[in-house]
VMD Tcl script that builds the backbone (N, CA, C; Angstrom):
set m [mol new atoms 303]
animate dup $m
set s [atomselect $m all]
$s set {name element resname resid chain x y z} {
  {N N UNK 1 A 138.201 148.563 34.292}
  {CA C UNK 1 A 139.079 149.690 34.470}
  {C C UNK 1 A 138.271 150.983 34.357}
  {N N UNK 2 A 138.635 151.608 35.303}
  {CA C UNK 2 A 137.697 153.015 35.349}
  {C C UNK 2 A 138.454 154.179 35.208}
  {N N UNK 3 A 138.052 155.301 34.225}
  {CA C UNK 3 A 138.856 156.317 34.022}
  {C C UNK 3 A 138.244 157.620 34.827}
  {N N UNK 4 A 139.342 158.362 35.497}
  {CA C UNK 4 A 139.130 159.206 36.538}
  {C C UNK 4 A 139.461 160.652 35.137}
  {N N UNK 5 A 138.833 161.180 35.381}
  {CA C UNK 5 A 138.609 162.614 34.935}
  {C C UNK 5 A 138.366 163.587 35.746}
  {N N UNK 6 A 139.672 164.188 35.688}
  {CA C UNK 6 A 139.281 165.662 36.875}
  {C C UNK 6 A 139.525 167.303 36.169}
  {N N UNK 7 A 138.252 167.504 35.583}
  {CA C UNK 7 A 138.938 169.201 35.397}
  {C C UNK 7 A 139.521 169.973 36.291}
  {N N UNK 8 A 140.703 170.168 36.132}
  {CA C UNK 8 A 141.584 171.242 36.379}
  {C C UNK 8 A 142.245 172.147 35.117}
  {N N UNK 9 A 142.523 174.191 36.549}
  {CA C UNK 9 A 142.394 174.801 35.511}
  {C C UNK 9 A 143.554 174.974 35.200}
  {N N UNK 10 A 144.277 175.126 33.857}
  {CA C UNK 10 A 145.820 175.155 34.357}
  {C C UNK 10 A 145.983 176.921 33.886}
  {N N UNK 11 A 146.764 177.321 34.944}
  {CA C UNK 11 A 147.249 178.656 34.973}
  {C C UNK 11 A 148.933 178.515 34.304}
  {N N UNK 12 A 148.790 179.153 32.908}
  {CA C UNK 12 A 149.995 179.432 32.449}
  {C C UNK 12 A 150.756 180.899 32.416}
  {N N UNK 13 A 152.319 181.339 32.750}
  {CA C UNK 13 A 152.567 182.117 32.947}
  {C C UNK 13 A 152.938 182.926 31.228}
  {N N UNK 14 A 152.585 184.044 31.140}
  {CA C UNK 14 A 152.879 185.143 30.391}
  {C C UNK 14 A 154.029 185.550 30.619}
  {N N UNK 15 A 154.667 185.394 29.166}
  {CA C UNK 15 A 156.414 185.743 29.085}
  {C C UNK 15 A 156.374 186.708 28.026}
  {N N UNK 16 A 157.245 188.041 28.040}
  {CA C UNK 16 A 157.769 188.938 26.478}
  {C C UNK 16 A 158.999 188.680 26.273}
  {N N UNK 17 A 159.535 188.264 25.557}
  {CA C UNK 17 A 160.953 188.411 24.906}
  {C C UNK 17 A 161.552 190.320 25.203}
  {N N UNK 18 A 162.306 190.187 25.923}
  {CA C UNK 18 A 162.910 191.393 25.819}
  {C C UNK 18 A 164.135 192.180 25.108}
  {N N UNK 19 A 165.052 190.715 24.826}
  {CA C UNK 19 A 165.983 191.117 24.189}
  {C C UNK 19 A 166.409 189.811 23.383}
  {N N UNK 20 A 167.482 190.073 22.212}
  {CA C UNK 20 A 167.997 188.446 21.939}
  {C C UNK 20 A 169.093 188.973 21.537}
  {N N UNK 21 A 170.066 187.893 21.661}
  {CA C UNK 21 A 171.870 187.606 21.922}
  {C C UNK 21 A 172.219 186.486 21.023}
  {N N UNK 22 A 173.547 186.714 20.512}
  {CA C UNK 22 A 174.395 185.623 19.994}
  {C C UNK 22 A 174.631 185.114 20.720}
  {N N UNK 23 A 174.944 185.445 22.109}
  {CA C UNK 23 A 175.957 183.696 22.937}
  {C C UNK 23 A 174.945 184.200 24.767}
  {N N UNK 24 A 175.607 183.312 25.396}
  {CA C UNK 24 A 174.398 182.769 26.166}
  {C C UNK 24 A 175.382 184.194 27.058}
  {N N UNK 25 A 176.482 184.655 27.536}
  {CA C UNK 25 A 177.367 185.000 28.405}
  {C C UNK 25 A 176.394 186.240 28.616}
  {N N UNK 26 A 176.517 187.082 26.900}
  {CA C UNK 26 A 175.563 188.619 26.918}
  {C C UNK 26 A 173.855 188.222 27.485}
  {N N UNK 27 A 173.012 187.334 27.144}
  {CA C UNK 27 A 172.028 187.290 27.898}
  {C C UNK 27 A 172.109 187.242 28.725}
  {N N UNK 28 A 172.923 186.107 29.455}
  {CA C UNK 28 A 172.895 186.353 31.146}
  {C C UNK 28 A 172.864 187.835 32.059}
  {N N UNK 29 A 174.029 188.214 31.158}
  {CA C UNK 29 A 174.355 189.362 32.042}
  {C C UNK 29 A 173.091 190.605 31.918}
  {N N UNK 30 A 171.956 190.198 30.992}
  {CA C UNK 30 A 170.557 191.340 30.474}
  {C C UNK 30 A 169.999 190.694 31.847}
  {N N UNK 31 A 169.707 189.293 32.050}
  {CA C UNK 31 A 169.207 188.174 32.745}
  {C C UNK 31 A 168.666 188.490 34.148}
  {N N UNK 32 A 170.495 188.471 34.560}
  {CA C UNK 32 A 170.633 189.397 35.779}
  {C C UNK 32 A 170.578 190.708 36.783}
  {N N UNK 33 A 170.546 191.874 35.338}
  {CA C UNK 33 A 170.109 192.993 35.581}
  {C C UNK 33 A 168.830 192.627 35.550}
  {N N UNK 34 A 168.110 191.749 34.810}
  {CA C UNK 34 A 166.234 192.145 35.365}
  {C C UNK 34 A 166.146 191.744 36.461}
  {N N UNK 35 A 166.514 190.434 36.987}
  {CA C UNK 35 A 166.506 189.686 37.906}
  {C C UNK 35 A 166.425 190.651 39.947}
  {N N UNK 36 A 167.516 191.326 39.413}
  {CA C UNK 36 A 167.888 192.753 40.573}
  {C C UNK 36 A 166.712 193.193 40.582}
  {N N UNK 37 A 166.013 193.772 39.334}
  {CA C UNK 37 A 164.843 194.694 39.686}
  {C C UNK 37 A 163.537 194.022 39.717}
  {N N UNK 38 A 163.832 192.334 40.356}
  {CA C UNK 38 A 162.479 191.720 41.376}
  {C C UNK 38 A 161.577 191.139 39.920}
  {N N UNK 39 A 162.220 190.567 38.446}
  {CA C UNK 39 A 161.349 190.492 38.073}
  {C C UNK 39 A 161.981 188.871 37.564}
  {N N UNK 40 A 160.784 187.757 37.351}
  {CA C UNK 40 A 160.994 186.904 36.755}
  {C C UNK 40 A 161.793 186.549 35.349}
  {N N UNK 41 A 162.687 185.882 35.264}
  {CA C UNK 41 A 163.103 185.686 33.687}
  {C C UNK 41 A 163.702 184.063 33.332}
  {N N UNK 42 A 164.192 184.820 32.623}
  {CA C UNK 42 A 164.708 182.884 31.897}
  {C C UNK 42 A 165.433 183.087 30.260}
  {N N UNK 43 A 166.542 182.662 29.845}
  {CA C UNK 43 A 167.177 182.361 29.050}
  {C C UNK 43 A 166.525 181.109 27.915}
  {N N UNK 44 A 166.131 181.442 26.715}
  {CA C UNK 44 A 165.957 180.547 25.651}
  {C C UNK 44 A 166.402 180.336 24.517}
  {N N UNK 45 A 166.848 179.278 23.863}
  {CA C UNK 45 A 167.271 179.183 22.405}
  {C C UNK 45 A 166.364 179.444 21.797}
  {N N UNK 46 A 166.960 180.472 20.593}
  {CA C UNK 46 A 165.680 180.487 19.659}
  {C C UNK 46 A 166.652 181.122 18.263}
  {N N UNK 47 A 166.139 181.192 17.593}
  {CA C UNK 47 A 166.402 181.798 16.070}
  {C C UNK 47 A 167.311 180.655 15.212}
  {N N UNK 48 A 167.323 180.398 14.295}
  {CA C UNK 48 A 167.493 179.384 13.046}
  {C C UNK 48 A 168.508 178.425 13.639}
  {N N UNK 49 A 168.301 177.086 14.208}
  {CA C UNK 49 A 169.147 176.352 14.451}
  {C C UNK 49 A 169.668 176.384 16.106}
  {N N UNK 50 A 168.521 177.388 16.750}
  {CA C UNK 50 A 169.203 177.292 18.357}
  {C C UNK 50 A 169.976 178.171 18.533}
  {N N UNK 51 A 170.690 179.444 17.521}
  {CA C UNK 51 A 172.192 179.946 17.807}
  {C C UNK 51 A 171.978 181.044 18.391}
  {N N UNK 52 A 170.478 181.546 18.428}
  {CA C UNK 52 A 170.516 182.657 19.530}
  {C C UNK 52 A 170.362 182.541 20.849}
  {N N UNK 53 A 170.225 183.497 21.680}
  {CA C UNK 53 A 168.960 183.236 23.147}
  {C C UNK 53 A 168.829 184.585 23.748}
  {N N UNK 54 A 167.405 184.275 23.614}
  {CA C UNK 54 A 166.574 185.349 23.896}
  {C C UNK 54 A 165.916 185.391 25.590}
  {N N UNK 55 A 166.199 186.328 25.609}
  {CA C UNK 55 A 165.904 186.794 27.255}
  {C C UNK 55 A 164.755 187.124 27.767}
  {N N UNK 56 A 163.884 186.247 28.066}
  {CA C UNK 56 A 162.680 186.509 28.100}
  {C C UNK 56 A 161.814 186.914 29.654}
  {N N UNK 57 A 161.104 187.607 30.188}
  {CA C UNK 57 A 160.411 188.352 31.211}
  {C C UNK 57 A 159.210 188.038 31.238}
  {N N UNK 58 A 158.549 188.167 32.832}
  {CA C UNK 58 A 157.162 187.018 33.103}
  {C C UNK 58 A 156.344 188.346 32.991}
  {N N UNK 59 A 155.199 188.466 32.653}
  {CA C UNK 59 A 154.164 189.087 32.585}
  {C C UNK 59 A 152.883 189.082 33.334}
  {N N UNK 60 A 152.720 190.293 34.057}
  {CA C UNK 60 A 151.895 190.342 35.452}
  {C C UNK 60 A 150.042 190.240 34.682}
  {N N UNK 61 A 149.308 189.603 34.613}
  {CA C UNK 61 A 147.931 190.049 33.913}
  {C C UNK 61 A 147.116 190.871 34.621}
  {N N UNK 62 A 147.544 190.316 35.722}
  {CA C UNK 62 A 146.210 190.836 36.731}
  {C C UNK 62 A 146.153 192.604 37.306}
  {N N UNK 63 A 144.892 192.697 37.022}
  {CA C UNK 63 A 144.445 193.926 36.342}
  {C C UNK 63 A 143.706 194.306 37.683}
  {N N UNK 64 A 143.766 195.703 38.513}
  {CA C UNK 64 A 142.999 195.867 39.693}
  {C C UNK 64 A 141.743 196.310 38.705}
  {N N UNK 65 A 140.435 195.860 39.547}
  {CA C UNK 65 A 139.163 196.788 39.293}
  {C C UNK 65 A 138.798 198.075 40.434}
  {N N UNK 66 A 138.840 198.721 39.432}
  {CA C UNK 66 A 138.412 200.245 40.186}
  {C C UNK 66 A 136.967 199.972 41.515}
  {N N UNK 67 A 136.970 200.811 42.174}
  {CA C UNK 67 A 135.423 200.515 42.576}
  {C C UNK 67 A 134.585 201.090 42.133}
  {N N UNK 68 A 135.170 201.655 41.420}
  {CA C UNK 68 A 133.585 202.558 40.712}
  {C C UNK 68 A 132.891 201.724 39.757}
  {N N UNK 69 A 133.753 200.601 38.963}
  {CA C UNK 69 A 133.348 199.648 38.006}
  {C C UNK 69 A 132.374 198.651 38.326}
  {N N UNK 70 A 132.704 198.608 39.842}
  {CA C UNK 70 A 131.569 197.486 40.724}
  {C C UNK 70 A 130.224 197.401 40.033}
  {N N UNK 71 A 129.402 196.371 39.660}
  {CA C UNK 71 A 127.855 196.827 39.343}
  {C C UNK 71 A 127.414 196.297 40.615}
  {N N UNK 72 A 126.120 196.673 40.539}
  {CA C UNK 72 A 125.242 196.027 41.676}
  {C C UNK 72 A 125.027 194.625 41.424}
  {N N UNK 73 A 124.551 193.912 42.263}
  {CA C UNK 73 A 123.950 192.343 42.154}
  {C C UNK 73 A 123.054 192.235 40.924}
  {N N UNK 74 A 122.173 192.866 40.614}
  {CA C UNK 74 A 121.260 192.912 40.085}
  {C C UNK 74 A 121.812 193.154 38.440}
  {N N UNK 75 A 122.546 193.842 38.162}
  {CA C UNK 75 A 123.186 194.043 36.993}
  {C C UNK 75 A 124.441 193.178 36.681}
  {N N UNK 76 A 124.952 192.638 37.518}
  {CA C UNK 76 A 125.868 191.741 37.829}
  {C C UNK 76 A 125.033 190.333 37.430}
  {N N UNK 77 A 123.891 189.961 37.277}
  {CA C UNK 77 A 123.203 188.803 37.549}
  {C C UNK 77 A 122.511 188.629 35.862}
  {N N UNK 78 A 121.880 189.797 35.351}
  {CA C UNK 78 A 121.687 190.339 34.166}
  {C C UNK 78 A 122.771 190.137 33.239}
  {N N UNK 79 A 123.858 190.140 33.631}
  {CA C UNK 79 A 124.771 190.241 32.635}
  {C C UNK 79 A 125.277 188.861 32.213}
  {N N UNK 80 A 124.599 187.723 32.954}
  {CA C UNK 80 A 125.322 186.219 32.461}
  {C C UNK 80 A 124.577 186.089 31.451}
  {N N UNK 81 A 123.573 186.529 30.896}
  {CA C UNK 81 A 123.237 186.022 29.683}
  {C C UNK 81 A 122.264 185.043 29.473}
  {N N UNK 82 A 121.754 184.959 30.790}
  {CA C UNK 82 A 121.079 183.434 31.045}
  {C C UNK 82 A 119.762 184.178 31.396}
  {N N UNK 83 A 118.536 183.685 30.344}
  {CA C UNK 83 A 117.647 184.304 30.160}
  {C C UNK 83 A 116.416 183.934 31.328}
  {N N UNK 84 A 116.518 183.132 32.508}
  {CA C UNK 84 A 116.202 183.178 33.432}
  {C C UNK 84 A 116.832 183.742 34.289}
  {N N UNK 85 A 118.029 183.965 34.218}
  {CA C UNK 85 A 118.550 185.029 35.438}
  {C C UNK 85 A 117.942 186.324 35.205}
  {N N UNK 86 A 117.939 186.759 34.145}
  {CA C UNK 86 A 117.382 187.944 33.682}
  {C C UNK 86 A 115.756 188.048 34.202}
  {N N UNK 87 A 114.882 187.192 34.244}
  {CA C UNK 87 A 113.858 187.338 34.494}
  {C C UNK 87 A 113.464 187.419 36.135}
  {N N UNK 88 A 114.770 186.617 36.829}
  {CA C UNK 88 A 114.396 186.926 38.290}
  {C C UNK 88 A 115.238 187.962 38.999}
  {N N UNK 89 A 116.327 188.925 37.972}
  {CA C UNK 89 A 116.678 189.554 38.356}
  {C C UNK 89 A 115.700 191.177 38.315}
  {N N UNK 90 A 114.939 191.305 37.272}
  {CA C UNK 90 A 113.753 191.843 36.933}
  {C C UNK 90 A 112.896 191.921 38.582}
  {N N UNK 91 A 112.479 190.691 38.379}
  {CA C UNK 91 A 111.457 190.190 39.553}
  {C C UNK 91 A 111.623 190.750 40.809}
  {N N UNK 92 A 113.208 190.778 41.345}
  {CA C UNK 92 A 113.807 191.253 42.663}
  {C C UNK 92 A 113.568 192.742 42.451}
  {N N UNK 93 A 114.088 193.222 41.394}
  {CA C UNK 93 A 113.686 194.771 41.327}
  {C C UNK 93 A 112.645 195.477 41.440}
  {N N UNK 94 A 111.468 194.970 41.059}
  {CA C UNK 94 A 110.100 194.990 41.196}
  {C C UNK 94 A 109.655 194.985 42.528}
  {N N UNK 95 A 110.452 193.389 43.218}
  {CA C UNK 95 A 110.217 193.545 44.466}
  {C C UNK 95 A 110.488 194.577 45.382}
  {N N UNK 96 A 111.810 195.113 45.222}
  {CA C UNK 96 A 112.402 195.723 45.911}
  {C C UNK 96 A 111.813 197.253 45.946}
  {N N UNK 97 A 111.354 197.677 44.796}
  {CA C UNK 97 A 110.372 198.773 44.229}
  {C C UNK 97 A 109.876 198.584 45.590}
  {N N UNK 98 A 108.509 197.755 45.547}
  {CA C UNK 98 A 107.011 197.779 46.087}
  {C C UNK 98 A 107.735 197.657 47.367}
  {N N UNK 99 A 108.282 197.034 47.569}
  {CA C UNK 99 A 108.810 196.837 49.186}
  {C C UNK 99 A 109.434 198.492 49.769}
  {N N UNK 100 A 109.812 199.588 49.368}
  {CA C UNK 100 A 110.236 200.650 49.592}
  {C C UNK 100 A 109.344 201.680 49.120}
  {N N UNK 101 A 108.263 201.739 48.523}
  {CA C UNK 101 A 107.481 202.649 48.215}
  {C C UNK 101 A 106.003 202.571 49.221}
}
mol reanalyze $m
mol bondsrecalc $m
mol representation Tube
mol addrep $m
């Protein structure tokens, strides 16, 4: 018997609690007003015994990068940490020197 192993990455979604309710009727109706303004949600039991539910909203992570933040290749390559990248990223620069002067 052969065991198959496949890393995969799992992408989990980011939720905030926005509000919490005694009975399920008043969340809904929070539920639905987010819902109108295009945003993910979902209804959960929560607080001592299940008797609340809390109205909870998906959370966007993704973050634009400016272009000014861009580094070059070369500093981009430097920055893994990997102490041979560092040395041939050096090397290219050098090259690139003598090759333009």
């Amino acid at each position: 018997m052969s065991k198959e192993t496949s890393e995969t990455k799992v992408v989990t979604k980011t939720w905030k609690t926005v509000a919490k309710f005694d009975s399920f009727e008043e969340a809904d109706k929070k539920r639905n007003v987010i819902i109108e303004a295009g945003k993910e949600t979902k209804v959960r039991r929560c607080g001592p015994g299940g008797h609340q539910f809390a109205v909870k909203m998906r959370i966007d992570e993704k973050k634009p990068r400016a272009k000014s933040e861009k580094k070059t290749p070369v500093e981009a390559e430097a920055k893994l940490g990997d102490k041979r990248k560092e040395k041939r990223a050096k090397k290219r620069a050098r090259r690139a020197e003598r090759g333009t002067s």
